[in-house]
N, C-alpha and C positions, 0 to 999 in steps of 0.2 A: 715205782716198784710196788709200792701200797696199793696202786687202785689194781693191778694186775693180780693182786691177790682177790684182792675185793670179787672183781670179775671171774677170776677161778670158782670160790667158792660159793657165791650168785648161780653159775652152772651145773657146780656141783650137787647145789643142793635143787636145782631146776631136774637133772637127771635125774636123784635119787626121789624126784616126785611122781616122774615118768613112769620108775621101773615099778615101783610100788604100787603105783595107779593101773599101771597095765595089767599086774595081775591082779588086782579087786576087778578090774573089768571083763579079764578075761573069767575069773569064776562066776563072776554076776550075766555073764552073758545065757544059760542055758534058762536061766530063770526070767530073764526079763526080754529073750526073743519074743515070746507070743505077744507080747505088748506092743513092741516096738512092732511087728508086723501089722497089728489093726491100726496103731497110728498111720503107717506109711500106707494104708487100705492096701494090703497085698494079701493074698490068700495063704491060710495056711499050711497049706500044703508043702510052703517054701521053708518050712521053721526047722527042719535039720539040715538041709542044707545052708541054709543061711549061720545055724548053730555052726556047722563045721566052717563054712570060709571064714566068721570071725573069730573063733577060738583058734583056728590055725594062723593064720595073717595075725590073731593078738600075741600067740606066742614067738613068732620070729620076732613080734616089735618089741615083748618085752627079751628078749635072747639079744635084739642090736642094744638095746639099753643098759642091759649086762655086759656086753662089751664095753659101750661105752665110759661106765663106771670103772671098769678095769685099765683103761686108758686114762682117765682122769688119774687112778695112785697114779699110775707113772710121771704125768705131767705136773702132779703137785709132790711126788718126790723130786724132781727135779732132772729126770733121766728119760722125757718121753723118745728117745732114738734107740729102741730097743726090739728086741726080736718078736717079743709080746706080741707087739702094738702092731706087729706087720703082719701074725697071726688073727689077732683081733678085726683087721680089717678085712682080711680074707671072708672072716666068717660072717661079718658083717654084709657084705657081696653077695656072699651064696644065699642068706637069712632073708635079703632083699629082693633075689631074684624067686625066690621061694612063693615070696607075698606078689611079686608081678604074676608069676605064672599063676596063684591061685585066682587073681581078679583078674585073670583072661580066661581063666575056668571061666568064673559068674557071668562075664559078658556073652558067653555062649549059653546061658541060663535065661539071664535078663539084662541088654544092654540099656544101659548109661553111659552118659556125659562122665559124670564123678567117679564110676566105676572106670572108663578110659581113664581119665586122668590120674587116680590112682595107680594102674599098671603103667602110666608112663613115667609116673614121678618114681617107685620105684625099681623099674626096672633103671633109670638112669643113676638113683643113686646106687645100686649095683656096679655101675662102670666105674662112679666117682670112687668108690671104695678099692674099685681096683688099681685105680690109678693113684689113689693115694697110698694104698699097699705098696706097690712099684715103687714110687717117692722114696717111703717111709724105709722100705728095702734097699733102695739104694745110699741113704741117710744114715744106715744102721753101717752097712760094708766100710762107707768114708770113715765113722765114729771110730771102727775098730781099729782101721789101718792108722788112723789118726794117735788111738792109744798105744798104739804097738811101735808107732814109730818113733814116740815121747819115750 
């Protein structure tokens, strides 16, 4: 039971470095596009668009990171089968399919390899969030009928 705490809290504080991080990232990114663009030799011309698909795409990643920490109370209060968690992964979905559609924007700007791959890893954890929604919704109905009938 000790190392599953261990492990909880190893996550938890892996999360709370994520959400934190994301938005240092996401403020830091208007300042330090024109940079990153002469490194990658790409013209500048790309620098507000490039400014909007990452500050968009940073903000949905830090918004699932926010979920995700709200899911962690639950699971280190000890009650993750709750209605929260089946809202949280909803948004989690939508947050993801948000970031697929806008990197299938940019590949009709400038295709890439990492840009594809990007929209396919999220667009897929979009599904997974659905389907663990579903799970988690069906997890919650038994939990109840379970209290109710104690």
């Amino acid at each position: 039971m000790k190392t599953d705490h261990i492990r909880h809290l190893i996550t938890k504080i892996l999360v709370d470095i994520m959400f934190f991080g994301g938005i240092a990232a996401c403020i830091a990114v208007p300042f330090v596009m024109s940079h990153l663009l002469a490194f990658a030799g790409m013209p500048a011309e790309f620098r507000t668009i490039y400014t909007f698909i990452f500050i968009g795409s940073g903000i949905c990643a830090v918004y699932i990171a926010y979920q995700l920490k709200c899911m962690f109370r639950t699971l280190l209060g000890g009650n993750p089968f709750v209605s929260q968690n089946v809202s949280g992964f909803r948004k989690c979905a939508v947050a993801s399919a948000i970031i697929a559609a806008i990197f299938l924007g940019r590949l009709i700007l400038w295709f890439t390899i990492s840009a594809t791959l990007i929209m396919l890893v999220f667009a897929i954890l979009s599904l997974f969030c659905l389907t663990l929604k579903d799970l988690f919704k069906q997890a919650v109905a038994y939990k109840e009928d379970a209290d109710w009938t104690v």
